[in-house]
C-alpha positions in Angstrom: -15.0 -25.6 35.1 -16.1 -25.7 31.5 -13.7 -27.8 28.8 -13.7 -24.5 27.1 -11.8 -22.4 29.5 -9.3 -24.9 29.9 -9.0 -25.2 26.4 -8.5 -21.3 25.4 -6.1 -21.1 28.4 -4.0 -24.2 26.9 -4.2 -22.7 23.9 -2.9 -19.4 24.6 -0.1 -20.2 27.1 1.3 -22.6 24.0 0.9 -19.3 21.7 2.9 -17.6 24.1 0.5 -14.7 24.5 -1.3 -12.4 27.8 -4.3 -12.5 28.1 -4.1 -8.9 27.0 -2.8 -9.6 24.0 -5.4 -12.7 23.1 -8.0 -9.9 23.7 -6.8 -7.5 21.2 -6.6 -10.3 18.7 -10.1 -11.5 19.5 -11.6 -8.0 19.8 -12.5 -8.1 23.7 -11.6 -6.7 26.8 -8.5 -8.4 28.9 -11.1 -9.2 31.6 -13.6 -10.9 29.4 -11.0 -13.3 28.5 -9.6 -13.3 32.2 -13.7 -14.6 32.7 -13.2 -17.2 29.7 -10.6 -18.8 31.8 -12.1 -19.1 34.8 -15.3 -20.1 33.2 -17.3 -17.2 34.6 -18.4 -16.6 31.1 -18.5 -18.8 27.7 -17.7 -17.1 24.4 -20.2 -15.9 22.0 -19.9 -17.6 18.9 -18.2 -15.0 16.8 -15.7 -15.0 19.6 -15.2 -18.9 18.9 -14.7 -18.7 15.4 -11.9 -16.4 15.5 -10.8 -18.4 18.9 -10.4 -21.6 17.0 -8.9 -20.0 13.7 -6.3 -18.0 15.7 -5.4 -21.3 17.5 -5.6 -23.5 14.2 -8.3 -25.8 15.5 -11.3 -27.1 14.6 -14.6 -25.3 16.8 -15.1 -29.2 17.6 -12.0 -29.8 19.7 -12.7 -26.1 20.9 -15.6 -26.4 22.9 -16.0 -31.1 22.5 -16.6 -30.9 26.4 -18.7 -28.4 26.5 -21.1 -29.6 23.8 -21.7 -33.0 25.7 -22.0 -31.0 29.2 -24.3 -29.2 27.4 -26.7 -32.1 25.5 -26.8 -33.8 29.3 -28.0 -30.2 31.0 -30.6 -30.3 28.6 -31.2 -33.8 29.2 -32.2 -32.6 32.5 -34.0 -30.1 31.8 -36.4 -32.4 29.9 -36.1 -34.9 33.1 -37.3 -32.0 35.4 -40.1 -31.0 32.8 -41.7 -34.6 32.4 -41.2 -34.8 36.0 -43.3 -31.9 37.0 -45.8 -32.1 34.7 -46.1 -36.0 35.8 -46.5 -35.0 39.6 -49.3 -31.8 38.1 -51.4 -34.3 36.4 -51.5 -37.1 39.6 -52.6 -34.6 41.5 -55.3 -33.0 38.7 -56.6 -37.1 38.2 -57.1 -37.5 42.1 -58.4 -34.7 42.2 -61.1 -35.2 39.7 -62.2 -38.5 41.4 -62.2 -36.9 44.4 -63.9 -34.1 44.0 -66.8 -34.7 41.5 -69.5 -36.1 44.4 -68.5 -33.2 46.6 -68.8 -30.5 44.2 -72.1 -31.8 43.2 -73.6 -32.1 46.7 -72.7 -28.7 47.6 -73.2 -27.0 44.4 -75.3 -29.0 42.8 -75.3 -28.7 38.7 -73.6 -25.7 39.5 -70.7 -28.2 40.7 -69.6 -29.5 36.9 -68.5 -26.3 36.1 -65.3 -26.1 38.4 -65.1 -29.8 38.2 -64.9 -29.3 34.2 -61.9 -26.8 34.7 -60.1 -29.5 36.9 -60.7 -32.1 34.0 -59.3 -29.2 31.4 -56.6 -28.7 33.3 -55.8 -32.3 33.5 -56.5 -32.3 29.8 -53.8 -29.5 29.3 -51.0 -31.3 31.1 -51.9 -34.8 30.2 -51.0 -33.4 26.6 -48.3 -31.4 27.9 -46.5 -35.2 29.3 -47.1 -36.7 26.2 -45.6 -33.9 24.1 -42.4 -34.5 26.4 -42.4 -38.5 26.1 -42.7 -37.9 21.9 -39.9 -35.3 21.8 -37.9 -37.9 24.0 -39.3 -40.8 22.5 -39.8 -42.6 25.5 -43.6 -43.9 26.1 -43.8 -46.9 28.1 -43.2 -47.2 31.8 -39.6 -48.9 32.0 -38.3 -46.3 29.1 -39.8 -43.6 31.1 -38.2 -45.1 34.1 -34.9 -45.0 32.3 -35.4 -41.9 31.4 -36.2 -40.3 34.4 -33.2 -41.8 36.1 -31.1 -40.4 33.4 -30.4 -43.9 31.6 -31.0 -45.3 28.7 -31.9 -48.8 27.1 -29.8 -50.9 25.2 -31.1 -51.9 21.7 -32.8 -55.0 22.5 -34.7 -53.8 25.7 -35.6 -50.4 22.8 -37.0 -52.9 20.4 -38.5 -54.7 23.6 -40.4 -51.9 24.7 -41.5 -50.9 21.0 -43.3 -53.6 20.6 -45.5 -52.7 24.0 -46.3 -49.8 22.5 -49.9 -50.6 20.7 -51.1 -52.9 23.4 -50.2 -50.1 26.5 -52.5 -47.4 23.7 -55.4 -49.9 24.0 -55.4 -50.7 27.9 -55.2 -47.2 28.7 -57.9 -46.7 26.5 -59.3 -49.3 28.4 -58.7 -48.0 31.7 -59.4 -44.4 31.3 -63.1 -45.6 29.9 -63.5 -47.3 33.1 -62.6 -44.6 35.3 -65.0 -42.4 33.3 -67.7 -45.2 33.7 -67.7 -44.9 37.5 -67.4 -41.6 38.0 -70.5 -40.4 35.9 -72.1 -43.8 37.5 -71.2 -42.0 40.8 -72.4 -38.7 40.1 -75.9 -40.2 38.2 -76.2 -42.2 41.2 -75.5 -39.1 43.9 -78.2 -37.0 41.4 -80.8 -39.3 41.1 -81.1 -40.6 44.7 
């Protein structure tokens, strides 16, 4: 049940009020705050202000629950999002060294073209991940580890992992160069024979 239902109810049983009456001084139906307390519905945000005036508190202590409830759904959310997108773009990399010989011996030339849109598409949700690590500011594997398991690092193991940063830039550099390397060696070497 939301913090915020059980909060409003609180609220007006100390008032001494019906739920009729709390509706006709919030400007709502009886039933809408009948749903309020049960938490089938949450209050627009005019409907909190005057909430938290008519009770004398603060819009903080109001909905305090909620809002953390709230940042940790989110949280989630972004969790879910990296988490697809991570699982897309395995797929779109095996893919491409998987299918670049084949599509070339049975198309021929002809076969770069639909390899090409794999490699975009790749492309597309390779910037997609990163996007998600920036906005949650986690970039190397034991922060995205954390992450993903919905923890996060202390302070040390932060400035830890900072310091990773560059050198994990340079060897996947590194390492996406060398899968390059063999795959066009592959595909010169399938071509020319």
């Amino acid at each position: 049940m939301l913090k915020v239902s059980i909060q409003i109810k609180k609220y007006r049983d100390s008032m001494g009020l019906s739920q009729e009456q709390l509706a006709e001084k919030v400007y709502v139906s009886r039933q809408t705050v009948s749903n309020w307390e049960t938490g089938k519905n949450y209050p627009d945000i005019h409907s909190l202000l005057v909430l938290s005036t008519l009770f004398n508190v603060s819009l903080d202590q109001l909905i305090k629950g909620d809002f953390e409830m709230m940042k940790e759904e989110i949280r989630e959310m972004e969790v879910k999002k990296l988490n697809h997108c991570g699982t897309i773009l395995g797929i779109l990399m095996i893919a491409i060294v998987v299918s670049a010989i084949p599509l070339a011996a049975w198309l021929g030339r002809y076969g770069f073209i639909p390899w090409g849109g794999i490699v975009i598409a790749a492309f597309f949700f390779a910037r997609k991940a990163e996007k998600l690590k920036k906005d949650n500011n986690v970039y190397t594997y034991k922060e995205i580890v954390a992450f993903t398991e919905g923890k996060r690092l202390d302070e040390l193991e932060t400035q830890q992992e900072k310091g990773k940063r560059p050198y994990q830039r340079i060897l996947l550099a590194l390492a996406s160069g060398a899968i390059a390397l063999i795959v066009c060696g592959a595909e010169a070497w399938f071509l020319l024979r």
